[in-house]
N, C-alpha and C positions, 0 to 999 in steps of 0.2 A: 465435507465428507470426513469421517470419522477414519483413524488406522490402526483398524486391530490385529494386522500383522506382523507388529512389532511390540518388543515387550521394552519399555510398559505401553501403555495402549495410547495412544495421541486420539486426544478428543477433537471433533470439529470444531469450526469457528465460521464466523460469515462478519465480515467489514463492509462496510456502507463508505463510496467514494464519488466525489461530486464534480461536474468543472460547469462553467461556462465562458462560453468566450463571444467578444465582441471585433467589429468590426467597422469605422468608421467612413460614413459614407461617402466623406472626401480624403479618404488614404485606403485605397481600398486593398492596398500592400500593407497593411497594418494590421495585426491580429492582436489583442490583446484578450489576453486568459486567467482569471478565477480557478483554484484548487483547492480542495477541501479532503483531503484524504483520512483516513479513518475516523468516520463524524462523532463515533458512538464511544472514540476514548477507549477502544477494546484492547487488552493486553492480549498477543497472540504470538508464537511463534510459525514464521513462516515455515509450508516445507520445504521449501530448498534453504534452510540454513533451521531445521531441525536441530541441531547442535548433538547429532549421533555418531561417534565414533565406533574406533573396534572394541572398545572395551566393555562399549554396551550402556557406560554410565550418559545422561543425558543432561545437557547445559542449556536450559532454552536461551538463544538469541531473538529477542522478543525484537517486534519492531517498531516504529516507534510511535509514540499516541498520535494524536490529532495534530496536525500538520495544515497548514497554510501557505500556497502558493501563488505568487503573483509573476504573471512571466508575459512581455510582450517578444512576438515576431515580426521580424519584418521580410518580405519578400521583394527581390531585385533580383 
């Protein structure tokens, strides 16, 4: 969504994020997970860290490109 209630105007953005996760048939307490967050390499500044203070001037806090995660859980 675009925000043009602020000056200057914050254009929209749209990020593409991906997981999948596995789960093996003899640990079935074992979750192992694939992440792929921002796939498309977009520069964007989120809005909760807009970078808008009282002054009005604006610092974008971009976040960060394309990101890869590899993360296992285990449950007990």
């Amino acid at each position: 969504f675009e925000n043009d209630a602020t000056d200057p105007d914050l254009p929209g953005y749209e990020v593409l994020n991906l997981y999948t996760s596995y789960t093996p048939a003899a640990f079935d307490q074992l979750e192992l997970r694939l992440d792929v967050r921002n796939v498309f390499d977009a520069t964007y500044a989120s809005r909760s860290s807009d970078g808008l203070d009282a002054t009005g001037a604006v610092v974008p806090l971009t976040e960060p490109g394309r990101t890869f995660l590899v993360t296992a859980k285990m449950r007990f």
